[in-house]
C-alpha positions in Angstrom: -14.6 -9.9 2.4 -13.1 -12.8 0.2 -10.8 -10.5 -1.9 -9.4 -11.7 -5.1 -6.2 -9.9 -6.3 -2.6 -10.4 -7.6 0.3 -8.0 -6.2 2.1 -5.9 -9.1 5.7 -4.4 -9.2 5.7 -0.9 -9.7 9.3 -0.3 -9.7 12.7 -1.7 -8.2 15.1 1.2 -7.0 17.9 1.8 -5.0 15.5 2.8 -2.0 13.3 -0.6 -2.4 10.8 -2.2 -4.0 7.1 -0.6 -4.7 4.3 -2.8 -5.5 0.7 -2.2 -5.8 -2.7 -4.4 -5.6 -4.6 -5.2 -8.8 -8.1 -6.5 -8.0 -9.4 -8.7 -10.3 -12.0 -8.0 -13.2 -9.9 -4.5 -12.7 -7.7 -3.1 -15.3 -5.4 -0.5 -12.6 -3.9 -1.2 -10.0 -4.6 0.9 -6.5 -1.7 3.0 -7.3 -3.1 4.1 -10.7 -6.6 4.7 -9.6 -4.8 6.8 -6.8 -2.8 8.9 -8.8 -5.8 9.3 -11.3 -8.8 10.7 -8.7 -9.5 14.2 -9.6 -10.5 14.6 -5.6 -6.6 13.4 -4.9 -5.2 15.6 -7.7 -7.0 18.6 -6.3 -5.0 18.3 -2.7 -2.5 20.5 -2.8 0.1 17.9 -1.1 -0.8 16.0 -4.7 2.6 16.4 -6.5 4.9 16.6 -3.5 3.5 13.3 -2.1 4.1 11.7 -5.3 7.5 13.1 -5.3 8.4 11.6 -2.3 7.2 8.8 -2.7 9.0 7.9 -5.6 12.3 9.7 -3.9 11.7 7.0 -1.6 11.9 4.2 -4.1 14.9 5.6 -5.8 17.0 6.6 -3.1 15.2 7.1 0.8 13.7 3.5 1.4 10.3 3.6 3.1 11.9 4.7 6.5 9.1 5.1 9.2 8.8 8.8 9.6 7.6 9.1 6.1 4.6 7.4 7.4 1.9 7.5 10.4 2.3 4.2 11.6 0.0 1.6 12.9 -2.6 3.7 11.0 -4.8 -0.1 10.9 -4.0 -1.9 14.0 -1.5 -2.6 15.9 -1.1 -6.3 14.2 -0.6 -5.5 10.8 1.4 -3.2 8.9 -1.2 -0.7 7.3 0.6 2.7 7.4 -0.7 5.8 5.8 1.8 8.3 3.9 1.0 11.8 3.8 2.8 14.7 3.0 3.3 17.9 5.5 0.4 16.7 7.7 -2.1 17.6 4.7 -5.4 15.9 4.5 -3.9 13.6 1.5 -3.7 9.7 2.7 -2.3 7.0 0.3 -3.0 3.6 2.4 -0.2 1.0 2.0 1.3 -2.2 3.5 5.0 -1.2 4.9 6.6 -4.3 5.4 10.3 -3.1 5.7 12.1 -0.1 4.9 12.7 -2.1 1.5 9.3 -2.9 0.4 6.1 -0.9 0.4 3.0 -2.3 -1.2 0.2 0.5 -1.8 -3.0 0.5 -1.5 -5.8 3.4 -2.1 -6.4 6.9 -0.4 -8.0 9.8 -0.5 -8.2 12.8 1.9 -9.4 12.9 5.0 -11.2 15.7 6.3 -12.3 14.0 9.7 -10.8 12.8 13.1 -10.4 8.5 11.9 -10.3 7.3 8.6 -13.2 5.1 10.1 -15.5 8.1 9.0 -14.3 8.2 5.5 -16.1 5.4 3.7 -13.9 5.2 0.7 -10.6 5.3 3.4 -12.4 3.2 5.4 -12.6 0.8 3.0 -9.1 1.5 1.7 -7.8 0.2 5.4 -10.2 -2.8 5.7 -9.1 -4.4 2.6 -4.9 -3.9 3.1 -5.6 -5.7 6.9 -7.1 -8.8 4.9 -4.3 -8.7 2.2 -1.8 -8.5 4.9 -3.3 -11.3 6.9 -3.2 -13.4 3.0 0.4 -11.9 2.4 1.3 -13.4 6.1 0.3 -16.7 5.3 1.8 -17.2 2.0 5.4 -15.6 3.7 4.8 -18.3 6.9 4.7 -21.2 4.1 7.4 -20.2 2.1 5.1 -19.6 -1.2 6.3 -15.7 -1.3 10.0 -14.8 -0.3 10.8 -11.3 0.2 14.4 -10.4 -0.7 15.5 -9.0 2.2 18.9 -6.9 0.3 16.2 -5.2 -2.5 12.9 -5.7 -1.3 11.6 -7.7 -4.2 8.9 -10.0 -3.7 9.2 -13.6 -5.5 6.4 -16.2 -5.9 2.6 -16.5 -6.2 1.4 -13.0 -5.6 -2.0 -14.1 -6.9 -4.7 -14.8 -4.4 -8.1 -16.2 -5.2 -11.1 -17.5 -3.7 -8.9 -20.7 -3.0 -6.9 -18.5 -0.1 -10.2 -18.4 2.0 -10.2 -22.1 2.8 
């Protein structure tokens, strides 16, 4: 899967920095087709999700027990946020308390997101994105503030990162 995407700020707040992926040829990021799915809108969890998760930008921080963690593997940091225990997922790279980078989601109705194809999906692609994001960190091309959060650098990857 040779991915081709930039990381966007979303916002910067007292809690931490929220970025999203933008895949290219696309106009939204994750986030906004997310927050735009009629199927996500009609969970119930829709608005109070939302609400925390913008709590946590403003004031919270992305503190693990907002989060089922190692929801990818054990290696990366692919975390799902749900609200409640409700069927609502919103797939997302935690990196630190300070910075949360989201992905896609949808709910889940079954026992693993494996047997959701469009969460499935979701997972697969923040793994690779996370294994990218690694690489650029290890070299010094992306430094993450580690006070705020904020990501500074090339946050574009293209088909150049699979060589």
């Amino acid at each position: 899967m040779k991915l081709q995407f930039e990381i966007v700020p979303v916002e910067l707040g007292d809690g931490g920095a929220l970025y999203s992926i933008r895949y290219k040829g696309e106009k939204n990021t994750e986030l906004d087709k997310f927050l735009g799915c009629e199927n996500v809108q009609a969970c119930d969890e829709y608005e109070s999700l939302v609400l925390r998760l913008y709590d946590m930008v403003e004031s919270f921080g992305f503190r693990p027990g907002y989060f089922k963690l190692e929801e990818g593997s054990y290696y990366d940091s692919v975390v799902a946020l749900h609200y409640e225990n409700g069927p609502l997922r919103l797939y997302c790279l935690r990196r630190s308390s300070l910075l949360l980078i989201v992905g896609y989601g949808g709910p889940k109705f079954t026992g693993t997101y494996q047997e959701e194809p469009v969460l499935d999906e979701a997972v697969k692609k923040l793994q690779t994105i996370d294994a990218l994001l690694d690489k650029r960190q290890k070299s010094r091309e992306i430094i993450i503030n580690p006070n705020t959060g904020a990501m500074d650098g090339d946050l574009v990857f293209t088909a150049d990162d699979w060589e």
